[in-house]
Structures are given as structure tokens and as C-alpha cells.
C-alpha positions in Angstrom: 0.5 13.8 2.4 -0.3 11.1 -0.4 -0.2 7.5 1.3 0.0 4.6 -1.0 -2.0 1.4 -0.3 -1.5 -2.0 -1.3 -3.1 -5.1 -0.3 -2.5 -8.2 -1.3 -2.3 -12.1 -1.4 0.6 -13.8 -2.7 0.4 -17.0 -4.6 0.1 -19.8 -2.8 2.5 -21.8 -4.8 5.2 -19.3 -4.2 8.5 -20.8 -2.9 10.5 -19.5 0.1 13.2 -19.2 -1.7 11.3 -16.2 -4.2 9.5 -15.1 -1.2 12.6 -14.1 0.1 14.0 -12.5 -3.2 11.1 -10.6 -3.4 11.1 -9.4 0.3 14.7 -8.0 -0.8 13.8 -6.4 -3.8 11.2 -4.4 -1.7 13.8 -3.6 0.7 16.4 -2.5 -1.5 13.8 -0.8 -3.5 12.2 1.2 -1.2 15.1 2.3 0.3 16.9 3.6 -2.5 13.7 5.9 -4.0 14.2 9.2 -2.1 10.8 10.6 -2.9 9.4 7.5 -0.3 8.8 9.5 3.4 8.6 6.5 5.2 6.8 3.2 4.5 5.5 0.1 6.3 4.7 -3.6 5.9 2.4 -5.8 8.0 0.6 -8.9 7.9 -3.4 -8.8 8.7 -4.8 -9.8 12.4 -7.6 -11.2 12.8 -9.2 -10.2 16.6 -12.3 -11.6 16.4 -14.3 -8.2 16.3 -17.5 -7.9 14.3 -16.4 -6.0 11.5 -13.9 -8.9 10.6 -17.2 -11.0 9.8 -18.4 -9.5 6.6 -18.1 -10.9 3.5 -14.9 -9.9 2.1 -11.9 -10.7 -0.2 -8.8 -11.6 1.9 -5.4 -9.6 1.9 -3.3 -11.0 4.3 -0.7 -8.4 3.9 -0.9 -4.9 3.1 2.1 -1.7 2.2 1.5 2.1 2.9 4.2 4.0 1.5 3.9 8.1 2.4 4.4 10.5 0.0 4.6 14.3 0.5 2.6 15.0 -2.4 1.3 13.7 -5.7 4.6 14.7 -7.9 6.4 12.6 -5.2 4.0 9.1 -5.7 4.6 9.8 -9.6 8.8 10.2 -9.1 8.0 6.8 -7.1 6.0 5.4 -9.7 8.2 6.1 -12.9 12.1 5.4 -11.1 13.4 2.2 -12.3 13.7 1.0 -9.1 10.2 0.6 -8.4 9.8 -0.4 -12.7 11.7 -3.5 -11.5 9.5 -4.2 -8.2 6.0 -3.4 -9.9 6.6 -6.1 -12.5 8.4 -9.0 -9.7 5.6 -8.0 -7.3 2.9 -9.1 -9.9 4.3 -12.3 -11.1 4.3 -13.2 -7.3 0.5 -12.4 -6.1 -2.4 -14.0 -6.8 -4.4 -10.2 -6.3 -3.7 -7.2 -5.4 -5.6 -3.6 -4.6 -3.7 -0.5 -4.8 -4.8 3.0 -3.4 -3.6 6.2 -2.8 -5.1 8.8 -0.5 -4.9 12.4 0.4 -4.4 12.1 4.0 -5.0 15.3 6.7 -4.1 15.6 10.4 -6.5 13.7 12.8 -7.9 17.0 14.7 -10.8 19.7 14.1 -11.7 20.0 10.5 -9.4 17.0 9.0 -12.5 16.3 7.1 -13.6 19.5 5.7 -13.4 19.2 1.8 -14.3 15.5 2.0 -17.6 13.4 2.2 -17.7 12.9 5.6 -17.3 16.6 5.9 -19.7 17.8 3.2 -23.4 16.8 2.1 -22.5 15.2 -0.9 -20.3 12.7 -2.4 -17.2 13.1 -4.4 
């Protein structure tokens, strides 16, 4: 499974009104591409835990959309649908980091053929 990340900070001078546009754009998009397995959205807590504390950029929201497999993310990447999203969502954040990861099973050997399960790095 291929999950695709995205954090990011909208502008702060964005008005409700294309806050809300966008928030239906996403919706309609993302639920009209059929190669998307499932997808969330959630806004960033802060719990006071040490980690929290570093130095760090701040995204207070973040996506993850699931993919099957890597042709899947690119038939997300290239329909129209998300064409249309990709360029509203830029004009509407300040920042933004996007990731995608190869994602195993949490159990025995989910890390074998990564790092954290080999001596060396990638």
C-alpha cells in the first residue's frame, strides 16, 4: 500500500468563503478518483508531550490518501480531477510537504527491506 502525505498550512489571509470552496473541491475530488482506497483529513493536536517541543515548521493540517500501489498514486496524480485540486490547493497554502510511502503490516518483519530493518541506509 502507497499512502500519500500532505502537510500543510493555509494562508492566513484566506477567506471563509474559499476555505469552503476548497474544502468542496477536495471532497468532490477525492471522491470521484476511483484509484483513492480510502483517505483522511485532520487538524494537528498539540498534547503537550516532549516531542512536540522541537524546533519545527508548523502544519496544522495534514491528508493521507491510500493507494494500492504506485500505478494507482500516478492514475491519482494525472486524472483531471485531482489536475483541478493540485493547482486550487496551491494558490490557497502558504507551504506544503508531500510524501508518499510504501507502507507494510504492523507485525513481525514489517521492516525487513527497510532501514530500521537493515544495517544501512537507503
Amino acid at each position: 500500500m502507497i499512502a500519500h502525505v500532505i502537510l500543510f498550512r493555509p494562508r492566513a489571509d484566506l477567506s471563509s468563503e474559499a476555505r469552503q470552496a476548497l474544502i468542496g473541491l477536495v471532497e468532490k475530488a477525492l471522491g470521484s478518483i476511483p484509484s483513492i482506497r480510502t483517505w483522511h483529513v485532520g487538524r494537528r493536536v498539540v498534547l503537550g508531550h516532549a516531542y512536540e517541543t522541537r524546533e519545527q515548521a508548523d502544519y496544522p493540517y495534514v491528508a493521507i490518501l491510500e493507494f494500492d500501489d504506485a500505478s494507482a498514486l500516478g492514475a491519482y496524480l494525472e486524472h483531471p480531477a485531482h489536475v483541478e485540486l493540485a493547482a486550487r490547493f496551491y494558490a490557497a497554502v502558504d507551504d506544503a510537504l508531500v510524501y508518499d510511502f510504501e507502507m507494510a503490516e504492523g507485525r513481525a518483519g514489517a521492516f525487513h527491506g527497510t532501514p530500521l530493518g537493515t544495517s544501512g541506509d537507503r
